[in-house]
Each structure stands twice: as structure tokens, then as C-alpha cells.
ZAROFI-732740 format. One line per field, with one value per residue: residue in one letter; x, y, z of N, C-alpha, C, O, CB in turn. Coordinates in steps of 0.1 Angstrom, whole numbers, plus 5000, padded with zeros to 4 digits. Glycine has a CB too. Layout:
BEGIN
resn <- (a	...)
n_u <- (X	...)
n_v <- (Y	...)
n_w <- (Z	...)
ca_u <- (X	...)
ca_v <- (Y	...)
ca_w <- (Z	...)
c_u <- (X	...)
c_v <- (Y	...)
c_w <- (Z	...)
o_u <- (X	...)
o_v <- (Y	...)
o_w <- (Z	...)
cb_u <- (X	...)
cb_v <- (Y	...)
cb_w <- (Z	...)
// end
This chain:
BEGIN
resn <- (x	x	x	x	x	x	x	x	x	x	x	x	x	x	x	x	x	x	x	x	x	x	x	x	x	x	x	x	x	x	x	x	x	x	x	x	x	x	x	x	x	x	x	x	x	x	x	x	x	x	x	x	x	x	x	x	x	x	x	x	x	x	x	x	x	x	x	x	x	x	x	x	x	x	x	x	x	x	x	x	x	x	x	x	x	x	x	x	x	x	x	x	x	x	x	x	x	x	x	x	x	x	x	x	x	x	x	x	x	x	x	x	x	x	x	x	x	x	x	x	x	x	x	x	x	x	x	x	x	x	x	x	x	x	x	x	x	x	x	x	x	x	x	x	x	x	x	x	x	x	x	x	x	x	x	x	x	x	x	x	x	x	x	x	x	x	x	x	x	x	x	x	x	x	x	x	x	x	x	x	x	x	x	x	x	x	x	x	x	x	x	x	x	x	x	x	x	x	x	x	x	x	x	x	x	x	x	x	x	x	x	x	x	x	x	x	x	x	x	x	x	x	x	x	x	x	x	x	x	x	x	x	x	x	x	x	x	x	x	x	x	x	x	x	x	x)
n_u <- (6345	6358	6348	6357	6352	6353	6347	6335	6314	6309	6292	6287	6271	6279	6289	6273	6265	6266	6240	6215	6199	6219	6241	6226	6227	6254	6257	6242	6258	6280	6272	6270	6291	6313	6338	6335	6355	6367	6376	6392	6398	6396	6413	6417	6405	6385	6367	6354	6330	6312	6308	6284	6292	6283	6302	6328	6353	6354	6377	6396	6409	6430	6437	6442	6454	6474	6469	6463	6437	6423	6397	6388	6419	6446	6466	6489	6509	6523	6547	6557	6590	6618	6637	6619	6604	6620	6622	6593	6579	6590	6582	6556	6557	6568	6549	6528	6508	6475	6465	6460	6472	6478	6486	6494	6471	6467	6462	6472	6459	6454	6437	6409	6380	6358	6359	6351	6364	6359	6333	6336	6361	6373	6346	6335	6352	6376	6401	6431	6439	6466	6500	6520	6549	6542	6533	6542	6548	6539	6513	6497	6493	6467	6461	6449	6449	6463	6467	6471	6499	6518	6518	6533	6557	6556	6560	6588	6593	6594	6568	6529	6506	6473	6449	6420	6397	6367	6366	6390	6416	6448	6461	6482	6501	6528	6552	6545	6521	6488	6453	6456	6481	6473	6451	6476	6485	6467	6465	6454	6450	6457	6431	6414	6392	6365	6357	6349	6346	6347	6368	6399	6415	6410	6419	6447	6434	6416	6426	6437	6416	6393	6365	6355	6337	6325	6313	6288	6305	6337	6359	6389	6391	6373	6381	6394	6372	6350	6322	6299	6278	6249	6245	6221	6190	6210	6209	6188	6201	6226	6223	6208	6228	6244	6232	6229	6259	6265)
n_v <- (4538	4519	4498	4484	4460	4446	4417	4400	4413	4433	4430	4407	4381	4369	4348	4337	4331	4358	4380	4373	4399	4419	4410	4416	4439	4443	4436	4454	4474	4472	4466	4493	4498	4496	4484	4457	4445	4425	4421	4409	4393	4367	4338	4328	4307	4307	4330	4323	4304	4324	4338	4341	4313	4329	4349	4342	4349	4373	4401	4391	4402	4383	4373	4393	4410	4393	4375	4375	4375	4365	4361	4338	4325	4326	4349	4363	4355	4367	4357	4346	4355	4334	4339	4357	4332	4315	4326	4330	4308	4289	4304	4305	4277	4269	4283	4272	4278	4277	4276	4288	4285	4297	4286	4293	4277	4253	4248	4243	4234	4240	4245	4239	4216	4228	4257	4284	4294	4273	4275	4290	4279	4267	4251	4245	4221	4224	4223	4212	4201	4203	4188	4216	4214	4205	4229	4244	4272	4301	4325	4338	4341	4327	4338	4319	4318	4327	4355	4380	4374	4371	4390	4414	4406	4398	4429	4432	4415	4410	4419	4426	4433	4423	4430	4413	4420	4413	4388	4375	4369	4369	4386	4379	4388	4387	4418	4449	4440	4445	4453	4477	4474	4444	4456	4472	4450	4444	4465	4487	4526	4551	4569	4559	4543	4532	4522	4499	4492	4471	4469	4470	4460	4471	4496	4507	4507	4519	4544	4554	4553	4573	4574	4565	4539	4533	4504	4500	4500	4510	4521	4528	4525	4544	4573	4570	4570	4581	4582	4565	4533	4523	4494	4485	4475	4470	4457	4474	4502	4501	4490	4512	4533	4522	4527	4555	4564	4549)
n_w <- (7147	7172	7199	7226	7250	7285	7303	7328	7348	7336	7312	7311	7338	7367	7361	7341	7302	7283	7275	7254	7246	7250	7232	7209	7210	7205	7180	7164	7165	7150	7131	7121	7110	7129	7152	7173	7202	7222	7257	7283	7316	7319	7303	7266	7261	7279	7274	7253	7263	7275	7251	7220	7195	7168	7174	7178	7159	7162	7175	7204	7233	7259	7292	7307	7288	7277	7262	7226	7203	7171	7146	7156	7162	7181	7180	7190	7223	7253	7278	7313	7321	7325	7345	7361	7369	7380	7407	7415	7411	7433	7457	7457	7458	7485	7503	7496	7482	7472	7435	7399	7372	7342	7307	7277	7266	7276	7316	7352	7380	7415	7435	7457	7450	7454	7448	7441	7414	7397	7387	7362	7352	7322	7311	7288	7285	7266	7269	7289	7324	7339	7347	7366	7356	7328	7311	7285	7287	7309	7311	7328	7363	7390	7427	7449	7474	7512	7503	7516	7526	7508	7494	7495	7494	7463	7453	7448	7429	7390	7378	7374	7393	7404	7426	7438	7456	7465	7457	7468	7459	7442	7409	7384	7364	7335	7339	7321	7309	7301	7294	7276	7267	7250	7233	7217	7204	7181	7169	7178	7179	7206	7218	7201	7202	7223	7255	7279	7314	7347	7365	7383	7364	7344	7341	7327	7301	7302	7304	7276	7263	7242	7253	7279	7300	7333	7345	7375	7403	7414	7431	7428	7399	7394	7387	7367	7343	7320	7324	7344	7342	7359	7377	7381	7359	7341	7315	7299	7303	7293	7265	7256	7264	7242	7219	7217	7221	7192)
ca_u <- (6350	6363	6339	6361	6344	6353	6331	6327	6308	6304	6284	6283	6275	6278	6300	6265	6267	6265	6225	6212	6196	6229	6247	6220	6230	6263	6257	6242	6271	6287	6259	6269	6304	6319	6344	6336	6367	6365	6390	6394	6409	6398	6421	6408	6396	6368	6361	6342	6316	6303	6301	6274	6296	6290	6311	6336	6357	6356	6389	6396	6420	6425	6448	6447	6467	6486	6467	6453	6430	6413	6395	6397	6431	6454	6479	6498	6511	6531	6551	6563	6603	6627	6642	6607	6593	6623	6619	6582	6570	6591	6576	6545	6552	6573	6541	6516	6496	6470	6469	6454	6480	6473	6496	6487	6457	6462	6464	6474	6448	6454	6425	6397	6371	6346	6360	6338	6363	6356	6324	6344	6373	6368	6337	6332	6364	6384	6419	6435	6442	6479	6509	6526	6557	6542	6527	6554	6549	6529	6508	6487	6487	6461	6470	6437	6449	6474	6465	6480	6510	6525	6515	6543	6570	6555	6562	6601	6589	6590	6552	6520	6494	6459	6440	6402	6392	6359	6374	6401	6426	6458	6455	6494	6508	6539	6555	6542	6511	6475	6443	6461	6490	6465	6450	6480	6490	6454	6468	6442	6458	6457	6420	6402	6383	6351	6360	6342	6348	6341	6375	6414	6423	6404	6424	6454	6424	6405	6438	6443	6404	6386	6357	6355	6327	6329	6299	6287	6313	6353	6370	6401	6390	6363	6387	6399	6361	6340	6306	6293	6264	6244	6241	6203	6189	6222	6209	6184	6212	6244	6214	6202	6241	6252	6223	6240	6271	6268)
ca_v <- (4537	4509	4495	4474	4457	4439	4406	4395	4421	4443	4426	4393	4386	4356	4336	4333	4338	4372	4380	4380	4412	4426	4406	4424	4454	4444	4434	4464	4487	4466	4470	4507	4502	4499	4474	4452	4438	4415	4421	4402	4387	4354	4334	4328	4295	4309	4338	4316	4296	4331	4344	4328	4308	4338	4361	4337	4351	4390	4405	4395	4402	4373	4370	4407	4413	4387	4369	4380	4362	4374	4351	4328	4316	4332	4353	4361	4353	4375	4346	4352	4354	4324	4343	4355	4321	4310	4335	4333	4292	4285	4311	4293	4261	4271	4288	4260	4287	4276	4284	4284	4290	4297	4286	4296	4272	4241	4251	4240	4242	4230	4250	4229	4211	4234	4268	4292	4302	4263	4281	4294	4273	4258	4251	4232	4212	4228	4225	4201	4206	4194	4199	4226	4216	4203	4240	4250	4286	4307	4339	4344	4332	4338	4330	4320	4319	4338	4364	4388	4370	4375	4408	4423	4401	4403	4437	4434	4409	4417	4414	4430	4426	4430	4425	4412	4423	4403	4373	4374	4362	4379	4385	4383	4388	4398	4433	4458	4431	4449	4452	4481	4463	4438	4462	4480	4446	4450	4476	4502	4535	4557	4573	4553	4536	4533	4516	4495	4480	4475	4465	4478	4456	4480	4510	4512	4502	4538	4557	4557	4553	4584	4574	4548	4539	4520	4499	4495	4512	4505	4537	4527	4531	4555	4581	4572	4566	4593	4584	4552	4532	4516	4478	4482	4474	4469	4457	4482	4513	4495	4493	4527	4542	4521	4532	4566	4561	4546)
ca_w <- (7161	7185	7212	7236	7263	7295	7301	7335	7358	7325	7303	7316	7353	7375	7350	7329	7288	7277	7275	7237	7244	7247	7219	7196	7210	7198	7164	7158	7166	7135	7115	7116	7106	7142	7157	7184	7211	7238	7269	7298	7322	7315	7289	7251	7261	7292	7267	7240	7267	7275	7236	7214	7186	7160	7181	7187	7153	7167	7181	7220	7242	7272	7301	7311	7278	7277	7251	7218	7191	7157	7137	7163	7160	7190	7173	7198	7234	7262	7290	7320	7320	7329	7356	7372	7374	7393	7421	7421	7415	7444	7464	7461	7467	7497	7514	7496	7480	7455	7421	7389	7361	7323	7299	7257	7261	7289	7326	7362	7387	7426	7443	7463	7441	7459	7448	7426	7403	7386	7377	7351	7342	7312	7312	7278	7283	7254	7273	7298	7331	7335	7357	7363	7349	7312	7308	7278	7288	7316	7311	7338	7374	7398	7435	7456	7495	7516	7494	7524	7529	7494	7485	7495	7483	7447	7449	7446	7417	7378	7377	7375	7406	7405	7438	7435	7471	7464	7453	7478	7448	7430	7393	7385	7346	7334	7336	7308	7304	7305	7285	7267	7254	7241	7217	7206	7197	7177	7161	7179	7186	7215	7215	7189	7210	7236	7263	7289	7321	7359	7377	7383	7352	7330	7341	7314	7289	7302	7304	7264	7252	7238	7264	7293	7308	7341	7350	7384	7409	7420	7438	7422	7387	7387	7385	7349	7341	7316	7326	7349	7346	7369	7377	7380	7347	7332	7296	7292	7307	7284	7252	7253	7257	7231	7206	7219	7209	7177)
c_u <- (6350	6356	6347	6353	6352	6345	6324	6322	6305	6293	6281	6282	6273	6284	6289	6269	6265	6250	6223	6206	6209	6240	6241	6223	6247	6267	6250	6250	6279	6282	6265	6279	6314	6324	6340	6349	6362	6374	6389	6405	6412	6408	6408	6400	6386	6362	6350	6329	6309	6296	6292	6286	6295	6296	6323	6348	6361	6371	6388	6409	6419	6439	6450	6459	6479	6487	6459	6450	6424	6411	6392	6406	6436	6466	6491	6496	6521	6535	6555	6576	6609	6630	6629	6601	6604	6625	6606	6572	6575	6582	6562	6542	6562	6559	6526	6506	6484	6465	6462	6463	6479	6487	6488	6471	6452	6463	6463	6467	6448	6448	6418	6385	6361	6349	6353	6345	6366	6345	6328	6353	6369	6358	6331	6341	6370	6395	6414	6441	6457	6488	6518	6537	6556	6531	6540	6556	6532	6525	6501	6489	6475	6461	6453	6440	6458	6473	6476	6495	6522	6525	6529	6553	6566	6559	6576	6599	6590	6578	6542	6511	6484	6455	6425	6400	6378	6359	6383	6415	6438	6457	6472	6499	6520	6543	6551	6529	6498	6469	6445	6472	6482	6463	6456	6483	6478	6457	6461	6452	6447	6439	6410	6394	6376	6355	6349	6343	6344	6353	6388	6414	6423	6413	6435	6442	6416	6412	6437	6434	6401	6378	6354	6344	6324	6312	6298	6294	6321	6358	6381	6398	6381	6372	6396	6381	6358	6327	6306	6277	6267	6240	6228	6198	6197	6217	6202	6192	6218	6230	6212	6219	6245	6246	6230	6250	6274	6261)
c_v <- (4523	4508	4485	4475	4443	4432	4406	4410	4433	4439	4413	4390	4370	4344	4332	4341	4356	4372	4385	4395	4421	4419	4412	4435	4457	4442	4445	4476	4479	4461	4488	4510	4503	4484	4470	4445	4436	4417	4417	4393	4372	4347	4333	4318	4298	4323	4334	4317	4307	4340	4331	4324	4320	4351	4356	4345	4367	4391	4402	4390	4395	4375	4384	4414	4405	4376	4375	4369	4371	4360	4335	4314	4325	4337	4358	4362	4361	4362	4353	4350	4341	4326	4349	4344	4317	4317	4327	4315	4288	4290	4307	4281	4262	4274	4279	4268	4282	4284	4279	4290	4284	4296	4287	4293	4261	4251	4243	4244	4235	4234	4234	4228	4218	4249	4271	4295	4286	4262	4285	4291	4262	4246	4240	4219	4214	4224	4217	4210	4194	4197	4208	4228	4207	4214	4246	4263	4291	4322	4343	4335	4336	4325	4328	4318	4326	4344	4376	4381	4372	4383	4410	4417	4405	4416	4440	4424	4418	4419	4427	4420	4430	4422	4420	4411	4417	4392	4370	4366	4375	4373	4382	4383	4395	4409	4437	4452	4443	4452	4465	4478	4453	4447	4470	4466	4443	4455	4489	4512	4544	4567	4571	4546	4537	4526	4511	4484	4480	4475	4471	4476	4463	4493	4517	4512	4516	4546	4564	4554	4567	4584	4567	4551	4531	4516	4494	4509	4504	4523	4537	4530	4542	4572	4585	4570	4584	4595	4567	4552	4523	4500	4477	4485	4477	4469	4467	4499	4511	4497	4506	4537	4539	4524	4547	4569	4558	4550)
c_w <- (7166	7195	7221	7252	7271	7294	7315	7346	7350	7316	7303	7330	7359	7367	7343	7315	7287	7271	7257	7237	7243	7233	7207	7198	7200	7186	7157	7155	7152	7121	7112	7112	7122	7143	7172	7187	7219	7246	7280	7307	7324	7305	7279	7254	7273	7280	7260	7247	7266	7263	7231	7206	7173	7164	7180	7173	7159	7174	7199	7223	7256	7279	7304	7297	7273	7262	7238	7204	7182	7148	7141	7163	7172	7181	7181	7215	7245	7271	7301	7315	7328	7346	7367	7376	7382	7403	7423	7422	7425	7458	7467	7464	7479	7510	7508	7496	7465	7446	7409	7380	7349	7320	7283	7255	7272	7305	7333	7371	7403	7433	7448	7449	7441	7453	7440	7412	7392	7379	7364	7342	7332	7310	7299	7277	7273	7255	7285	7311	7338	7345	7354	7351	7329	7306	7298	7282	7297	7310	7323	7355	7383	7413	7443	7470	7490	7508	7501	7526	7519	7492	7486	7487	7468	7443	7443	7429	7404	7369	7373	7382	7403	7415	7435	7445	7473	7466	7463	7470	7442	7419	7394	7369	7347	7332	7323	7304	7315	7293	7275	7256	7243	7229	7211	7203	7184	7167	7163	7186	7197	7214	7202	7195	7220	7243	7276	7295	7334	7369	7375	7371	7343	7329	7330	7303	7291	7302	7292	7261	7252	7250	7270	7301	7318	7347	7366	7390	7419	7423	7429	7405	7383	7382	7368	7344	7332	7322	7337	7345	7353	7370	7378	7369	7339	7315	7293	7292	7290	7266	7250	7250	7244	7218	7204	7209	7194	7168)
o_u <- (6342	6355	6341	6350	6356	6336	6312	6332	6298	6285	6273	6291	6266	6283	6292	6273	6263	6248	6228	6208	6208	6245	6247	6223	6250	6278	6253	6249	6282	6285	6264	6281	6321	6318	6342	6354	6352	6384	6384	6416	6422	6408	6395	6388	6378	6350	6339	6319	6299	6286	6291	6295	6306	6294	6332	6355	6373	6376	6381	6416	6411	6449	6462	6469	6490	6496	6448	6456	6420	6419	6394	6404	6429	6474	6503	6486	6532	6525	6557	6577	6603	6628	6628	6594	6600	6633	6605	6563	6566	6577	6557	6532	6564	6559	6515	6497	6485	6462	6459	6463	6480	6497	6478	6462	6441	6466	6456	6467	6442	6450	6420	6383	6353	6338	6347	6339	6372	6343	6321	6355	6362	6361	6325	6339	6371	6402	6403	6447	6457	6487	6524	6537	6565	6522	6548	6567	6520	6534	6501	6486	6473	6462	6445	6431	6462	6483	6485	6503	6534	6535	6535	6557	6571	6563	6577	6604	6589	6578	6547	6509	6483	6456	6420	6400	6376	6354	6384	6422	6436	6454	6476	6499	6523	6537	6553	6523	6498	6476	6438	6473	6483	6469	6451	6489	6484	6452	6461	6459	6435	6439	6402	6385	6380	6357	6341	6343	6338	6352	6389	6414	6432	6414	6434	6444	6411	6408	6437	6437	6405	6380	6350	6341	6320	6302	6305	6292	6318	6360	6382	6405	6380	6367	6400	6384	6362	6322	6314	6269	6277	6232	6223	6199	6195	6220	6207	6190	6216	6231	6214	6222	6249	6253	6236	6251	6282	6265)
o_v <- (4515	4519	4475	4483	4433	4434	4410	4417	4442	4448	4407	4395	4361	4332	4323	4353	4363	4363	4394	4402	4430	4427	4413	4443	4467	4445	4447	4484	4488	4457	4494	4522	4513	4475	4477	4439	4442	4414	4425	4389	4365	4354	4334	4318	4289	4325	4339	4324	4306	4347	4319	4332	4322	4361	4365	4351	4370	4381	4409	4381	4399	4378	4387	4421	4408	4371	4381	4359	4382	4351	4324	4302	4335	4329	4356	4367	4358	4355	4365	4342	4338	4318	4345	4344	4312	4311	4319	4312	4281	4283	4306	4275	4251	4270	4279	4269	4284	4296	4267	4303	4272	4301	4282	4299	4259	4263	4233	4257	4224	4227	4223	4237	4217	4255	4264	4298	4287	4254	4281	4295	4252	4235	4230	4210	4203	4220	4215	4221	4182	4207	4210	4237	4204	4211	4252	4268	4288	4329	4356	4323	4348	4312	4338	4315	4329	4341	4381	4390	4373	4387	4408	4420	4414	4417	4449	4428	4431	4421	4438	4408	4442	4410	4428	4399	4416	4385	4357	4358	4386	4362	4383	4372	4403	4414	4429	4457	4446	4454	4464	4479	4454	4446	4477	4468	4438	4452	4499	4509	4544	4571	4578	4544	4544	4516	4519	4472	4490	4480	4478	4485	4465	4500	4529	4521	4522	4558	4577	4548	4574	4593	4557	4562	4520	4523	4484	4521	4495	4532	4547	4539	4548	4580	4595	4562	4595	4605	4558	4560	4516	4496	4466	4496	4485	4477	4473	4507	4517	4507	4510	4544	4548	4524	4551	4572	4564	4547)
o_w <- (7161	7201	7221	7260	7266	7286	7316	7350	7355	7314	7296	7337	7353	7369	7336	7315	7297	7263	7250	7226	7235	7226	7196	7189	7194	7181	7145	7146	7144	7109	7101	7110	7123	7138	7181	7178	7224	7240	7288	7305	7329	7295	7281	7251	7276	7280	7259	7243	7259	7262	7235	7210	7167	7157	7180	7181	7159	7179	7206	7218	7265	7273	7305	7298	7268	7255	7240	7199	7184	7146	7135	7163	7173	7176	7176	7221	7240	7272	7300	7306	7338	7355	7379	7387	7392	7410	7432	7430	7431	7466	7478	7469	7482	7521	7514	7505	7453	7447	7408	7379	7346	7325	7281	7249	7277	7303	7329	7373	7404	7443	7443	7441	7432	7453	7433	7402	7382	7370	7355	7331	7334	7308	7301	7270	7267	7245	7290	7310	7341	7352	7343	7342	7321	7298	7304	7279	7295	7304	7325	7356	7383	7414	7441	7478	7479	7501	7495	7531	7522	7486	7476	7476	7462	7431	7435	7418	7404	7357	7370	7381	7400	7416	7427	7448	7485	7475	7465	7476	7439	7416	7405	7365	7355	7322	7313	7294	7327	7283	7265	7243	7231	7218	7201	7193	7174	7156	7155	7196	7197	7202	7196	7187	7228	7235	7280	7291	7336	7381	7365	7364	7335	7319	7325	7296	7282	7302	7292	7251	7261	7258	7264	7307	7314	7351	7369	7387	7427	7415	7423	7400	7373	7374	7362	7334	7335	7325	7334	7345	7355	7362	7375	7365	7330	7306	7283	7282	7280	7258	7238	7241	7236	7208	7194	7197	7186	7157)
cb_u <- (6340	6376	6323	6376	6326	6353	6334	6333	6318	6315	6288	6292	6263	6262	6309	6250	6255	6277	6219	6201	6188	6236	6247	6206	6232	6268	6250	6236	6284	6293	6232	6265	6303	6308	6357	6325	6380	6366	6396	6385	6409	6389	6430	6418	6405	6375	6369	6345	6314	6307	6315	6256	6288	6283	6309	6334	6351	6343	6392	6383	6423	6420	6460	6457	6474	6488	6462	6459	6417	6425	6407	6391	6440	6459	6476	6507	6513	6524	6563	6561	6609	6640	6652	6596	6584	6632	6616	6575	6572	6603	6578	6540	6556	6584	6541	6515	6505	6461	6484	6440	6492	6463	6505	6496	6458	6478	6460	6484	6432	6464	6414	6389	6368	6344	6370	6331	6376	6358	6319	6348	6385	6377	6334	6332	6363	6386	6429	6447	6430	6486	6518	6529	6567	6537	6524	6554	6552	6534	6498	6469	6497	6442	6487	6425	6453	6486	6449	6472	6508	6523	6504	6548	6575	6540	6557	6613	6575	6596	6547	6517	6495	6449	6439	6394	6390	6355	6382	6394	6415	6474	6446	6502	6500	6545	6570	6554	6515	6474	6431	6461	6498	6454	6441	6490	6497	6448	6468	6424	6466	6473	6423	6407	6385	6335	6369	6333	6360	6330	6375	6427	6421	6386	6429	6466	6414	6395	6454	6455	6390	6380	6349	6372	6318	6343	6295	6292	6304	6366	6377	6407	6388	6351	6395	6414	6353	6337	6293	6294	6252	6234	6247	6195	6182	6231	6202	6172	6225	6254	6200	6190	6254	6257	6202	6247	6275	6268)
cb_v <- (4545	4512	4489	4477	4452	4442	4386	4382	4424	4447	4429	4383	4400	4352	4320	4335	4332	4375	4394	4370	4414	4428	4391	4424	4460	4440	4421	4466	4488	4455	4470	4517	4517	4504	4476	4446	4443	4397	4431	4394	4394	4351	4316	4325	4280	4319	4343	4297	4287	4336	4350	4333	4295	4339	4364	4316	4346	4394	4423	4388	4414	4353	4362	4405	4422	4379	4358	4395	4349	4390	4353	4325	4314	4321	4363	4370	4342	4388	4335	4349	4367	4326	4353	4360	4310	4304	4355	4346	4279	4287	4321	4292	4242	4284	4308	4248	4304	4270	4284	4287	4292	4313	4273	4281	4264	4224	4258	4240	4241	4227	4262	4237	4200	4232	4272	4311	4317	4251	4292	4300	4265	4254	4264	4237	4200	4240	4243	4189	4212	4197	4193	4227	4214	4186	4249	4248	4292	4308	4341	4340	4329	4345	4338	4310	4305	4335	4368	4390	4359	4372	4424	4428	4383	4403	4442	4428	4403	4414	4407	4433	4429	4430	4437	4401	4439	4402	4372	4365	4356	4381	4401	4373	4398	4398	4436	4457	4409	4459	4453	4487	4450	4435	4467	4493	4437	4459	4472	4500	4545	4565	4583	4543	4529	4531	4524	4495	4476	4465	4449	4474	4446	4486	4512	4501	4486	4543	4552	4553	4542	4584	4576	4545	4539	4524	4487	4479	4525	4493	4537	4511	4521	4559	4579	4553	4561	4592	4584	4550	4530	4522	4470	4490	4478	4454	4444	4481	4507	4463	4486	4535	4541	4509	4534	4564	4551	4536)
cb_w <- (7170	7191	7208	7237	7258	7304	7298	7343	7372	7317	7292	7312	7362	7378	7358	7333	7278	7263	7289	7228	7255	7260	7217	7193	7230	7202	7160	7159	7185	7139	7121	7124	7097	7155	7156	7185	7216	7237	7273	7297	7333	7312	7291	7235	7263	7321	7260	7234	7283	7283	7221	7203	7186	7152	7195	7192	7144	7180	7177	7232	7244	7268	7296	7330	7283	7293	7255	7214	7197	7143	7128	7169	7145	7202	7163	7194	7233	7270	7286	7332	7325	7319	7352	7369	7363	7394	7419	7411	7405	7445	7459	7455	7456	7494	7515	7510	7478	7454	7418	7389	7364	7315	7302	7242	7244	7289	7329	7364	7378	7432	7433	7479	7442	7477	7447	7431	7402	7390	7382	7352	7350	7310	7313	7262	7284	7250	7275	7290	7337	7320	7366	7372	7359	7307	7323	7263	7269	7331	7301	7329	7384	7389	7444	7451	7511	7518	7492	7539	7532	7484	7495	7508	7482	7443	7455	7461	7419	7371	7393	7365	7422	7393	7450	7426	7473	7456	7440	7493	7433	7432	7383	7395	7333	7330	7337	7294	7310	7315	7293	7271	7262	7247	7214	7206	7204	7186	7149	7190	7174	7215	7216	7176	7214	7234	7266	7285	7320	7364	7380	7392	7346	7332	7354	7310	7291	7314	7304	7258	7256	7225	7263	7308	7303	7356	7340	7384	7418	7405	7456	7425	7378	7402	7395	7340	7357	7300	7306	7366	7336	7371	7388	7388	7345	7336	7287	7297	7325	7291	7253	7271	7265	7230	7210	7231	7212	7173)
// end
């Protein structure tokens, strides 16, 4: 079996590493002949800081699907289209919305120095943060103001939105782009896999797993969910299912 896991608010919390108590939980599911995946919505390069170094080789999926790696090398990339980005980069610098946009590996980042989500950006300094236009190709944007003011236009867009109602940010990837694309590009079919996550992104990824288990609690995805657990005593909960499981 297939264990795909979400990172942040699933198995990693507060933009800290991934707790070795649970990395042993995960090395034993592949002691028993089981695949571990990574999926998130971070890019390949914020994925690593939070794995230890002998994870970093395992299958993950970054950018909400947009990016995938094995072995770690990135084997492949999803972009936005030509014609979406000229609708939609104007659109942001018309209303002077900041942004953090991934390209393969460098990114463009014009948020305040103070924001939280530089808790997270590239964190060891792997990749450069560059302008917009020497990004050879976008995957991911994510918009951090006027969050309300855009919504709607995006919607006539050729996009994918995700809201983070916490965060007060849009997720944005290109059409057909989500954490299930990722792993058919994987090669994992339609019910081979365990699934686990906490937020919208996860929801194609619990549509087409055998069993999804959402951690914590979002209204919006509990409904594709098999089972939840509880954010109180997460590692020992996530340890005991996954002895379960496997």
C-alpha cells in the first residue's frame, strides 16, 4: 500500500521539522513493504528543511501538484499558460497585490519583511529570490492581501483557487493542477493509496484514495474524509493509526 501524507498542519506544525517520533513511525511503514509520499503545497525546495536528509530521496509532490520529485531530482513540472499569465500578472500589479511566486526552484517574493509565511520560505537558502520577470516559468502563486478583492475575477480565470481562511492568502495553480495529478504522475492509481491531510488542497487527493484521513477539522473537506483524528496528541493518535494500518 501507498501512504501519502500532507506536511504542514498534518504531520508537521508551525513550519517546525517533522517530529522524529513520527519519521519512525514512517520508516516503519517501509519496513513492512509500504510506500511513503510527501504532498504539499509547499514547493520541492520548503519540503526538504522540514524532512530529516534521509527522507529527502522519497516520492513528493510540491506546489499543490504542480511539482514532482523521486530520488530527489524534480522530474517533472506543470506552468501556468502564456495566455493566463497575461490576464492575471497584470491584474496584480494593477491592484499592487503581494505575492510570492514559485517558479521550478527560484521565486519572487514582494510581501513585507515581517510576514509569517518567511517562516517557511526557503529556509536553508537553496534557491534565489529573483524578479519576477527572470522566473523562466511559474507554478504556483500565492496572493497575500486584497484577498477579497480578487476572488471573484480569478474565477473567470483558467486557474485553480484555494482560499486559506487562516492565512488570509490565495493558493492559485494552474487548471487540472492538484495533489492528485501529482501522483498519477507517480504513477499511483485510483485507490491504491492511504491518504492524509488537513486542508481544501487535500480534497482531490481524498476523492481517489482507498482511505483519507483528515487531521484536525475543515468543514470543507471532512466530507471526503474516512476517519479524523484529533490534533490533541497528534504523534501518539497518527502512531497508533499508522501501526493500524500497516
Amino acid at each position: 500500500m501507498k501512504f501519502v501524507f500532507d506536511l504542514d498542519g498534518t504531520i508537521c506544525f508551525g513550519g517546525k521539522p517533522v517530529s522524529e517520533t513520527i519519521l519512525s513511525s514512517l520508516e516503519n511503514l517501509t519496513e513492512q513493504g509500504h510506500e511513503v509520499i510527501f504532498a504539499s503545497a509547499r514547493p520541492i525546495r520548503d519540503l526538504l528543511p522540514v524532512l530529516h536528509e534521509r527522507f529527502h530521496h522519497y516520492p513528493m509532490i510540491g506546489g499543490n501538484g504542480a511539482l514532482v520529485a523521486k530520488n530527489g531530482e524534480i522530474q517533472s513540472s506543470i506552468c501556468f499558460s502564456e495566455k493566463t499569465l497575461a490576464t492575471l500578472l497584470p491584474l496584480l500589479s494593477t491592484k499592487q497585490i503581494s505575492y510570492l511566486i514559485d517558479g521550478d526552484w527560484n521565486y519572487a517574493y514582494t510581501g513585507p519583511a515581517t510576514h509569517p509565511i518567511l517562516n517557511n520560505l526557503d529556509t536553508q537558502h537553496r534557491a534565489e529570490n529573483v524578479a519576477l520577470d527572470q522566473l523562466p516559468s511559474i507554478v504556483k502563486i500565492l496572493l497575500l492581501d486584497h484577498v477579497e478583492e480578487i476572488q471573484e475575477q480569478l474565477n473567470s480565470l483558467d486557474v485553480v483557487v484555494h482560499k486559506h481562511a487562516n492565512e488570509k492568502t490565495l493558493d492559485i495553480s494552474p487548471r487540472g493542477i492538484d495533489k492528485w495529478h501529482g501522483l498519477q504522475q507517480l504513477k499511483v492509481s485510483e485507490g491504491e493509496y492511504i491518504a492524509f491531510g488537513n486542508d481544501v488542497n487535500d480534497i482531490a487527493m481524498f476523492q481517489h484514495a482507498r482511505h483519507a484521513i483528515m487531521v484536525g477539522e475543515n468543514q470543507e473537506l471532512a466530507p471526503f474524509a474516512s476517519e479524523r483524528l484529533s490534533l490533541g496528541e497528534m504523534e501518539t493518535l497518527l502512531e497508533d493509526k499508522l501501526t493500524e494500518l500497516g
